[in-house]
C-alpha positions in Angstrom: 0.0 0.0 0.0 1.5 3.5 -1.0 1.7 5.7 2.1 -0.3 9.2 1.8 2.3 11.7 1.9 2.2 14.4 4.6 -1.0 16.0 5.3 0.3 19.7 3.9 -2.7 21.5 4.5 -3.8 25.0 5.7 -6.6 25.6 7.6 -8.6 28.9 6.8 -11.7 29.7 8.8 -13.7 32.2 11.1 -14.9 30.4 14.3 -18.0 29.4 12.7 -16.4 27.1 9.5 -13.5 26.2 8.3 -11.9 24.5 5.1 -8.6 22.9 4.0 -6.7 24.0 1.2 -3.5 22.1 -0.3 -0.6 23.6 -1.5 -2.1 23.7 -4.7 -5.1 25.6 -3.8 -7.0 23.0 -4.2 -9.7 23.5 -1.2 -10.1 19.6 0.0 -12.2 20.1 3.4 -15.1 22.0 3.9 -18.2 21.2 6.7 -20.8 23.6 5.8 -23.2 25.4 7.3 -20.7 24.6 10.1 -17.5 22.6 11.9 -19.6 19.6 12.3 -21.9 19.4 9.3 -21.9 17.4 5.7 -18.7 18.0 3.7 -19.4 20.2 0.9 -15.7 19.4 0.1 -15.0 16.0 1.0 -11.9 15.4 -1.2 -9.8 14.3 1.9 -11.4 11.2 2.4 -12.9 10.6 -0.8 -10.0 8.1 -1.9 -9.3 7.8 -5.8 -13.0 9.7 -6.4 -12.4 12.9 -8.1 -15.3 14.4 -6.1 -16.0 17.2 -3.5 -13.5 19.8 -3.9 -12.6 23.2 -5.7 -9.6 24.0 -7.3 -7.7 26.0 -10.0 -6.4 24.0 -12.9 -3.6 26.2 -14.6 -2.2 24.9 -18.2 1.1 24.3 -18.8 2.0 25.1 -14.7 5.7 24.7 -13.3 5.7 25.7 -9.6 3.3 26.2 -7.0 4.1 28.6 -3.8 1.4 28.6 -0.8 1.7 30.3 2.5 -0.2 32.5 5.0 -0.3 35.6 5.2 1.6 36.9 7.9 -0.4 36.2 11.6 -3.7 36.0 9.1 -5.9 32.6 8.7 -5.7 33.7 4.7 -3.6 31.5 2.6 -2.3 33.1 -0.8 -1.0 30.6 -3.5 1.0 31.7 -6.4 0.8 29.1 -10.0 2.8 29.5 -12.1 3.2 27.6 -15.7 6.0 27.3 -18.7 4.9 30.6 -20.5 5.6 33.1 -17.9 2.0 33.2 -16.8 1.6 33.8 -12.7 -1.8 33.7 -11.2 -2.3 34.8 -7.3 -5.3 32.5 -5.3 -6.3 34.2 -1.9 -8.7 31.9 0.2 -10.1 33.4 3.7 -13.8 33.1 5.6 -14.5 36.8 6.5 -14.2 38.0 9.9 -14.2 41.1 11.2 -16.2 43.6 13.3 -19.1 44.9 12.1 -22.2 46.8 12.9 -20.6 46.0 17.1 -20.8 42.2 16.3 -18.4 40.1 14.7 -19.2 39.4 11.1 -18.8 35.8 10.7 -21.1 34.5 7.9 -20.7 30.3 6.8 -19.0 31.5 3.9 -15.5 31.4 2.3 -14.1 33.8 -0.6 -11.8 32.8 -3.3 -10.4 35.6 -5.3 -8.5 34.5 -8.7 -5.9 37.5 -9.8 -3.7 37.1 -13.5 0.0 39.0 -12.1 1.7 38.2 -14.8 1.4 36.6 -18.4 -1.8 35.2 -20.2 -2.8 32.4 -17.9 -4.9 29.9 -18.8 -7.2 28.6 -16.4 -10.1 25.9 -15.5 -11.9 26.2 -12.6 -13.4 23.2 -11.1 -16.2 23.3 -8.4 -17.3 19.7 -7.4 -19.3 19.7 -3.8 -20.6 16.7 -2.4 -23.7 16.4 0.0 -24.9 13.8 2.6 -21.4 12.5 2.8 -19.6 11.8 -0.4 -22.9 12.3 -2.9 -23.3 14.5 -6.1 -25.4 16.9 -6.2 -29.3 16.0 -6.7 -29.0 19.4 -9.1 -27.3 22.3 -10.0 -29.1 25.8 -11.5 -27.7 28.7 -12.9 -28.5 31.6 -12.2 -28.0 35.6 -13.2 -24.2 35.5 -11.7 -24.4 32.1 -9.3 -24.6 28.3 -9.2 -26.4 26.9 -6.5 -25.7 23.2 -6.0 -28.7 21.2 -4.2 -28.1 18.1 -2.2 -30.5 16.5 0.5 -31.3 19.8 2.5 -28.8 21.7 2.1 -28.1 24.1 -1.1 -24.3 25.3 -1.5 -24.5 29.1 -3.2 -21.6 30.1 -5.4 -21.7 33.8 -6.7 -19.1 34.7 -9.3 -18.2 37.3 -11.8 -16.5 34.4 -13.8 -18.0 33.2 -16.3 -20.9 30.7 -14.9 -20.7 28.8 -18.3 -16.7 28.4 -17.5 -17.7 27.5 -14.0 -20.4 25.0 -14.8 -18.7 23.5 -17.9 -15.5 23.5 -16.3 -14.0 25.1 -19.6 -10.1 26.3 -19.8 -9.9 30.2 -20.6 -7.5 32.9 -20.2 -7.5 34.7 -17.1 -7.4 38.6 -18.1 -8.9 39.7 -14.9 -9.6 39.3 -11.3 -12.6 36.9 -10.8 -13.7 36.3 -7.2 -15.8 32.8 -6.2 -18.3 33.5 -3.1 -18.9 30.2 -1.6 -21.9 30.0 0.9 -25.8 29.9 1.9 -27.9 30.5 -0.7 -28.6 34.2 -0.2 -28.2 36.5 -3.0 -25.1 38.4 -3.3 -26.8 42.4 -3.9 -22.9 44.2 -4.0 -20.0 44.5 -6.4 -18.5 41.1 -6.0 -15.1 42.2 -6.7 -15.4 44.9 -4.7 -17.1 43.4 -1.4 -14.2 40.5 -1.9 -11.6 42.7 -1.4 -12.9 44.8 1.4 -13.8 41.6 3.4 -10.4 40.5 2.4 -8.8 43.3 3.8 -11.1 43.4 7.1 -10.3 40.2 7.7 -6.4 40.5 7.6 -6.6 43.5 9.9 -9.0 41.8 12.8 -6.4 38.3 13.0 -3.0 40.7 12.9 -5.1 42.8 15.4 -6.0 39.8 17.2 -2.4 38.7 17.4 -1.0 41.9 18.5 -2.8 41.8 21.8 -0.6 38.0 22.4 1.2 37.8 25.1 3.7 35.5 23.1 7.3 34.2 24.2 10.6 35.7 23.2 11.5 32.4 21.1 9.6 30.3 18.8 7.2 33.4 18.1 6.0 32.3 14.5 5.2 28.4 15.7 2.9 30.1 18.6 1.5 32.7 16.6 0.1 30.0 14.3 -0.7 27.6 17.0 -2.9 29.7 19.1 -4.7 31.2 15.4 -5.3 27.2 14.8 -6.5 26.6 18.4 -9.1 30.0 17.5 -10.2 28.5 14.5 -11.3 24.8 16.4 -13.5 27.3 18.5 -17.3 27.4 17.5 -18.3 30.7 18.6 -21.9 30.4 18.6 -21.4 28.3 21.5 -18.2 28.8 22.2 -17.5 24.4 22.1 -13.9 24.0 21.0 -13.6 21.0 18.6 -10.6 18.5 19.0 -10.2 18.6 15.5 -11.4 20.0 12.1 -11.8 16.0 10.1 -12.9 12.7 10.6 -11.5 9.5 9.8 -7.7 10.0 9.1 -6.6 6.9 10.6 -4.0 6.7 12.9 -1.4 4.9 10.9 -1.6 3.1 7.9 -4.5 0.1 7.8 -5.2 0.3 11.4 -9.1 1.2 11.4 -8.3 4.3 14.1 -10.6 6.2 12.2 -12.6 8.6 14.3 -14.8 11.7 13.5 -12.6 14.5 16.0 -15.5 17.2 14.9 -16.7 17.7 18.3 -16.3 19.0 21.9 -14.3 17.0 24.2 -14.2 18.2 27.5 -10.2 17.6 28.4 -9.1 18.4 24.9 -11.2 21.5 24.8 -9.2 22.6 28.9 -6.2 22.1 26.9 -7.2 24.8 24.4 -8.1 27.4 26.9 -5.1 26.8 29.0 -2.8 27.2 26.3 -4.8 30.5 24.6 -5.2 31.7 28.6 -1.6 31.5 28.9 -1.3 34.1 25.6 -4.0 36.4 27.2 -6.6 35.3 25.0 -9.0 35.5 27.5 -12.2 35.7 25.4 -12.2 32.2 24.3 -11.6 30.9 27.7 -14.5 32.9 28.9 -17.1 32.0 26.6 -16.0 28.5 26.6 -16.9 28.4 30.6 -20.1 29.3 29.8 -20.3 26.6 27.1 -19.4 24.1 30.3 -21.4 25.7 32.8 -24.3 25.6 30.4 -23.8 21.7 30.6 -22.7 22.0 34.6 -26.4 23.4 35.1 -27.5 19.5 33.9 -25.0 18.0 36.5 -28.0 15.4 37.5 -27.1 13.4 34.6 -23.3 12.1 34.6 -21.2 13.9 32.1 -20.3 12.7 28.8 -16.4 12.9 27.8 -17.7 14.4 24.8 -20.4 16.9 23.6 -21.2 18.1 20.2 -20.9 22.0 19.5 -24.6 22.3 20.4 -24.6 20.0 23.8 -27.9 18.5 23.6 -27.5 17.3 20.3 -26.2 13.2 19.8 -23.9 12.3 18.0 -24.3 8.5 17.1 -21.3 6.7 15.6 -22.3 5.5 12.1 -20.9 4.8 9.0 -20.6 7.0 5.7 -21.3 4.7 2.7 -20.3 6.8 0.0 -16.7 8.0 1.4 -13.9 5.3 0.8 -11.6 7.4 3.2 -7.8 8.9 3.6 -6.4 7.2 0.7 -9.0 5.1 0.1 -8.4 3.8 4.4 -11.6 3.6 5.7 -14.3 3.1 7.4 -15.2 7.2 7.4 -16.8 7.5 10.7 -19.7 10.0 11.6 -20.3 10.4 15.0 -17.9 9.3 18.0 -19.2 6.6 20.4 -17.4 8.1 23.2 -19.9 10.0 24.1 -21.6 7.0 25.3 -18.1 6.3 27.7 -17.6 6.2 31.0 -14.6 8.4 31.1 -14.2 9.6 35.1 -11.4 12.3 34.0 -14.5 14.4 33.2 -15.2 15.9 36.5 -11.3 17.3 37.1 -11.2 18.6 33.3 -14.8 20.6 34.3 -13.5 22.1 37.3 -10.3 22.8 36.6 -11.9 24.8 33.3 -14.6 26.3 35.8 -11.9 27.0 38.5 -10.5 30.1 36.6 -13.6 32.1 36.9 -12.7 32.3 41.1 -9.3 33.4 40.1 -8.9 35.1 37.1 -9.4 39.1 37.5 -9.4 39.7 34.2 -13.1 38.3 33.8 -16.1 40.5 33.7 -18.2 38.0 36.0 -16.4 36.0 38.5 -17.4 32.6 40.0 -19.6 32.6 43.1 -20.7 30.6 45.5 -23.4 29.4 43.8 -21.2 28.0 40.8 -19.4 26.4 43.7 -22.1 24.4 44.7 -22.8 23.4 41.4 -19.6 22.5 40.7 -19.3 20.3 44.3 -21.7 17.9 42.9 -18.9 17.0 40.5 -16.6 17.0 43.3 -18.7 14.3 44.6 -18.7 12.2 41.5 -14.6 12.6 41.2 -14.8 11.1 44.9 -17.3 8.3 44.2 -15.5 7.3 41.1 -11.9 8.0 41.3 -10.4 5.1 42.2 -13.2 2.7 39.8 -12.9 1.4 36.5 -13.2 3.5 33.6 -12.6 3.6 29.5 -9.8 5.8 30.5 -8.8 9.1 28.7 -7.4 6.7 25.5 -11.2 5.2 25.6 -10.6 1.8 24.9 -13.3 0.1 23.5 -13.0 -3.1 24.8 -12.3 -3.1 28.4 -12.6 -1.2 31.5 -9.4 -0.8 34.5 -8.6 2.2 36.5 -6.6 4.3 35.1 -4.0 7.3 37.0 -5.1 9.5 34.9 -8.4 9.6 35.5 -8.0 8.9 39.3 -5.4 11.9 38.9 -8.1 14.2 37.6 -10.6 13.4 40.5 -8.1 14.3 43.0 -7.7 17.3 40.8 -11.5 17.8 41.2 -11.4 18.0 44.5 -8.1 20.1 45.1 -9.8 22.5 43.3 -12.4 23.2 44.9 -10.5 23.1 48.8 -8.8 25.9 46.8 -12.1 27.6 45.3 -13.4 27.7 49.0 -10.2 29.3 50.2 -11.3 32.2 48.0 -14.9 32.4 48.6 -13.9 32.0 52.6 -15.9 28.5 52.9 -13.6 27.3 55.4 -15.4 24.4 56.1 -15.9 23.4 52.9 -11.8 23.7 52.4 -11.2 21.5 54.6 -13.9 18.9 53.8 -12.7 18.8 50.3 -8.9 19.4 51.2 -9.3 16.4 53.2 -10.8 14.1 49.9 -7.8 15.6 47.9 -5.7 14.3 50.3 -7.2 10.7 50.6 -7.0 10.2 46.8 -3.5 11.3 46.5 -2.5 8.8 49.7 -4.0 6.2 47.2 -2.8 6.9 43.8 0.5 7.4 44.8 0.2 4.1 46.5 -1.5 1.7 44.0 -0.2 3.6 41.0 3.4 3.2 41.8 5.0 -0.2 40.4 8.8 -0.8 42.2 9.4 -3.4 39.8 8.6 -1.6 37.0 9.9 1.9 38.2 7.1 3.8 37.8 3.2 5.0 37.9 1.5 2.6 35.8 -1.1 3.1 33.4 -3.5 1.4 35.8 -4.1 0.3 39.0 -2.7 -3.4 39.7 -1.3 -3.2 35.6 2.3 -2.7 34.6 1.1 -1.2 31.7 3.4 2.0 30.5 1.3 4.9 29.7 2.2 8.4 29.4 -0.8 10.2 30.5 1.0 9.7 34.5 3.4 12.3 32.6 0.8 14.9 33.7 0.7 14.1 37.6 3.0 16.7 38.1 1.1 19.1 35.9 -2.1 18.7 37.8 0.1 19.2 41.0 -0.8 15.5 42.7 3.5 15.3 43.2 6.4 17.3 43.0 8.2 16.7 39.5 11.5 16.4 41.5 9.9 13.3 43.7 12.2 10.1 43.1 9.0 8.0 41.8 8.2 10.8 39.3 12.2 11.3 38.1 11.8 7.2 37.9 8.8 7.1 36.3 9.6 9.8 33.4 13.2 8.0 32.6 11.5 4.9 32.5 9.1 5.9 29.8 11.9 7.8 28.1 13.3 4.7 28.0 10.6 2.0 27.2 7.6 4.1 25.5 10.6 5.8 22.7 10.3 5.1 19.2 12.9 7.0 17.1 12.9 9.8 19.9 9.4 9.9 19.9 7.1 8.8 22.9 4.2 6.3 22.4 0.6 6.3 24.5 1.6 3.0 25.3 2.9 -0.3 23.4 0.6 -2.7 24.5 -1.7 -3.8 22.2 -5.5 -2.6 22.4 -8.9 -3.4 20.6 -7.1 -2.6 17.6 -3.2 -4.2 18.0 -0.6 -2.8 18.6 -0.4 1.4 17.6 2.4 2.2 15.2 2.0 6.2 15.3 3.0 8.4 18.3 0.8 10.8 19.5 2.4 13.6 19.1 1.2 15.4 22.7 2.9 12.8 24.8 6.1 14.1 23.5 5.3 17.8 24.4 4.3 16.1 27.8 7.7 14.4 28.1 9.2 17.6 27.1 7.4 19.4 29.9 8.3 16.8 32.5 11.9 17.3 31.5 11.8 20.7 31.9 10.4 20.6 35.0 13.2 18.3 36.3 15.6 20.5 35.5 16.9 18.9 32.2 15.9 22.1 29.7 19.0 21.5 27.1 17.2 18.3 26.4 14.1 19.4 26.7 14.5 22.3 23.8 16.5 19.8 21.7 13.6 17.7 21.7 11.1 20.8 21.3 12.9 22.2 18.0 12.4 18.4 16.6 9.0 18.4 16.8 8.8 22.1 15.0 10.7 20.7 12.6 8.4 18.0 12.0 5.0 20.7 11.4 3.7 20.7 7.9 4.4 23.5 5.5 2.5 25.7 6.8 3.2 25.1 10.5 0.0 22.7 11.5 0.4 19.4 13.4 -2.1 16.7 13.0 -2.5 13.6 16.0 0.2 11.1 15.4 3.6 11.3 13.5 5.2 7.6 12.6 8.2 7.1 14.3 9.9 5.8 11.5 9.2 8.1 8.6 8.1 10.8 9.7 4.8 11.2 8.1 1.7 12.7 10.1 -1.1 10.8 10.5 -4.7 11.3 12.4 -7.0 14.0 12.5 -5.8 17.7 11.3 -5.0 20.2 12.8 -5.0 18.3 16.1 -6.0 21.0 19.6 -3.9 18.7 21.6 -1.4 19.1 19.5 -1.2 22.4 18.7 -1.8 23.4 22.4 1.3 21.1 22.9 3.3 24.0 21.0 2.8 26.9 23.1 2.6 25.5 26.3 6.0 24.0 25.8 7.3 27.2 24.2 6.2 29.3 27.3 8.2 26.6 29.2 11.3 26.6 27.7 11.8 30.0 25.9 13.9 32.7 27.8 12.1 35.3 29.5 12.0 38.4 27.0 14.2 40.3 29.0 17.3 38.2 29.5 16.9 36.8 26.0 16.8 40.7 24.6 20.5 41.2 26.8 21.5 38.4 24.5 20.6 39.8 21.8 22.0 43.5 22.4 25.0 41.9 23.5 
């Protein structure tokens, strides 16, 4: 089987879609009306079908050149062909403020510009609908194409040619033409004109937005473009942070890890809002609270480890007929069975999330007492269910132990809230959950630690390797210069390495054995060595991974140890988070490292 080559995609978007686009300009990905909806452009995981995509055919071309604008989500691509012709694609999803409100329509805008030359030129628009169909019909219209599928009717309004368009006929590109992909509204402006207003809106309200970043000294460009990715995962209409923008790009080659990442997980979506928090992009962490207090205020039902965008919505796992997958590597999976897991992380990742509104000045409303109540009755799940059985936060499918992490992140619950109480002056309630803290730590530390193997296990009474224990020290349950944790992180260095890179885990689960790594265990091993004391390693490792980001600076879930290749869902939160959190670590603080610099 031919391996897929590296998933060199950019993502463009405006917090309420998103697309990919190749370096081609070919736009691959796109879930329209929004993040979690059919693929209009389904091209990813459409195999050897020449179906659900958009992109500019050029005659005769040589070289193609795609990047970002600088600290933008708009991708520019430059084609250029054997005769000297050039031709400039700009793709972007207007955003920007307008009439007080952000203007964030399901839309995205192609503009086509001739720089140099007589370019010729075929444009090809083929969307899909209910997952990898054609379109039941297409009509053309005064200056637009509107493609009908199912329910849903995909708009495109063009001064191109609509005969060109529908025909896909070559012709020579002696102007500007501009594609306006979206609902099926008319489009009552100068195309031209509109595109390159919202073009230039756009630009100014992301290099606005990353100006007010408070970024590290080093690695500025990698953060910059991780915390624009980790903005673009966030659905703002709810303010649910997806885990990732596809579905079904297996984990490695064959292996049938093919999950739909298009919703809200609760511990994925903590690590978003840490890492943006961390920037100073306080908004999303704010109206992500919300979006878990809203499902806090339904406590009397357990949680789910995962939510779609819109919380009371299900999201059943089935399969999509008509989609052969990543290379042809199905199944293509919509929905995520999770949600029907047992996962008893949950209630740490909830109040740890929740816990910044008691602490965080910057907020216009702070936490009160009456969030800390709510918030207790999570405190007395993490205490029921701590030390029980669980899918674990690597949800295995086929069996049930209980896992560190997750007893981890109910002691976490509960130191949390002793703390929360400290600040509303509940001293009683301090001590009655300091005390619970306490009792769990006493007994993870206990039952989690193996002597024979020379470290926390995976799971209690298992000598199972797994590098979720990597973030005990994070969550503060022991000191990251204990002996046990020192043991615990050289042993992993030592056993869970492949090629420098650190596994999940090596045994084998419902599916074998995994081949990938995933890739935020190595910014978690990186942490723990920074946190030891061993930064010169720690950054040597750091700069490896960067090196290892696609083209346009994106990580996706897994890298293979052994070629290097990216694998799973794209762009991956975890990931991505991964990259500044680490940074933040390990760069110098801005004023030593500008003594360096002046000498």
């Amino acid at each position: 089987m031919k391996s897929p080559q590296k998933l060199d995609l950019a993502l463009i978007g405006n917090c309420r879609v998103a697309a990919l686009v190749d370096r081609q300009a070919r736009l691959v990905w796109w879930c329209f009306p929004r993040f979690d909806s059919n693929p209009v452009f389904s091209r990813l995981i459409s195999g050897a079908e020449e179906k659900g995509f958009c992109d500019v055919v050029m005659e005769t071309m040589v070289t193609s050149e795609s990047a970002y604008i600088r600290n933008t989500a708009i991708v520019c691509t430059i084609l250029k062909d054997a005769r000297g012709g050039e031709v400039r694609i700009t793709d972007f999803m207007p955003r920007f403020q307008r009439h007080e409100r952000i203007f964030r329509p399901p839309q995205m805008i192609r503009r086509i510009e001739p720089l140099s030359g007589l370019p010729r030129i075929t444009i090809r628009m083929r969307p899909t609908f209910n997952y990898g169909e054609p379109p039941l019909q297409v009509a053309i219209g005064s200056n637009h194409i509107r493609y009908i599928g199912g329910g849903e009717v995909l708009r495109v309004t063009t001064d191109a040619p609509l005969s060109y368009v529908a025909d896909e006929t070559t012709f020579a590109l002696t102007r500007p033409v501009t594609l306006i992909m979206g609902a099926d509204e008319p489009f009552i402006t100068g195309i031209d004109e509109t595109a390159r207003e919202f073009q230039d809106r756009t630009r100014d309200y992301w290099q606005s937005w990353v100006r007010g970043l408070a970024i590290p000294f080093e690695w500025q460009d990698a953060v910059t473009r991780a915390a624009i990715t980790l903005r673009l995962c966030s659905f703002e209409e709810t303010s649910g942070i997806i885990a990732a923008h596809t579905t079904s790009i297996p984990e490695h080659s064959g292996s049938g890890r093919n999950w739909d990442y298009r919703f809200c997980w609760l511990r994925d979506a903590y690590f978003v809002i840490n890492a943006l928090n961390h920037l100073g992009a306080t908004q999303t962490m704010e109206a992500y609270i919300n979006y878990i207090t809203t499902i806090v205020v339904d406590s009397d039902h357990p949680l789910q480890p995962v939510y779609s965008i819109v919380p009371n919505l299900r999201i059943d796992e089935i399969i999509a007929p008509h989609l052969t997958g990543y290379y042809g590597q199905g199944p293509v999976r919509i929905g995520n069975q999770a949600a029907e897991q047992t996962q008893h992380d949950i209630y740490g990742t909830v109040v740890l999330g929740a816990s910044q509104m008691f602490v965080d000045t910057r907020l216009p409303r702070g936490g009160d007492e009456a969030l800390f109540r709510r918030l207790e009755t999570l405190g007395e799940r993490a205490w029921r269910y701590g030390t029980t059985p669980d899918a674990g936060l690597w949800e295995y499918r086929g069996r049930s132990r209980t896992h560190t992490y997750s007893a981890s992140l109910c002691f976490a619950a509960c130191d949390r809230l002793a703390q929360i109480a400290i600040k509303l002056g509940l001293s009683e309630r301090a001590n009655f959950w300091r005390q619970r803290a306490e009792n769990l730590r006493a007994e993870i530390l206990s039952r989690a630690w193996d002597p024979e193997v020379g470290a926390f296990v995976g799971a209690f009474g298992y000598t199972d390797l797994d590098a979720s224990v990597l973030q005990m020290a994070e969550i503060g349950l022991i000191d990251p210069r204990d002996p046990r944790f020192v043991k615990t992180c050289e042993t992993i260095g030592r056993d869970l390495t492949r090629n420098g890179w650190i596994m999940r885990y090596t045994t084998e689960d419902d599916f074998g054995a995994p081949e990938t790594a995933f890739l935020v265990c190595s910014f978690w091993y990186i942490d723990a060595l920074a946190s030891m004391g061993r930064k010169d390693e720690a950054r040597e490792r750091f700069c490896d991974i960067l090196s290892r980001r696609n083209h346009f600076g994106i990580l996706s879930e897994d890298i293979h140890p052994t070629t290097g290749e990216l694998w799973g869902n794209f762009p991956q939160t975890y990931s991505m988070a991964g990259i500044i959190n680490t940074a933040r670590r390990l760069s110098l603080p801005w004023e030593e490292a500008w003594r360096n610099v002046t000498g």
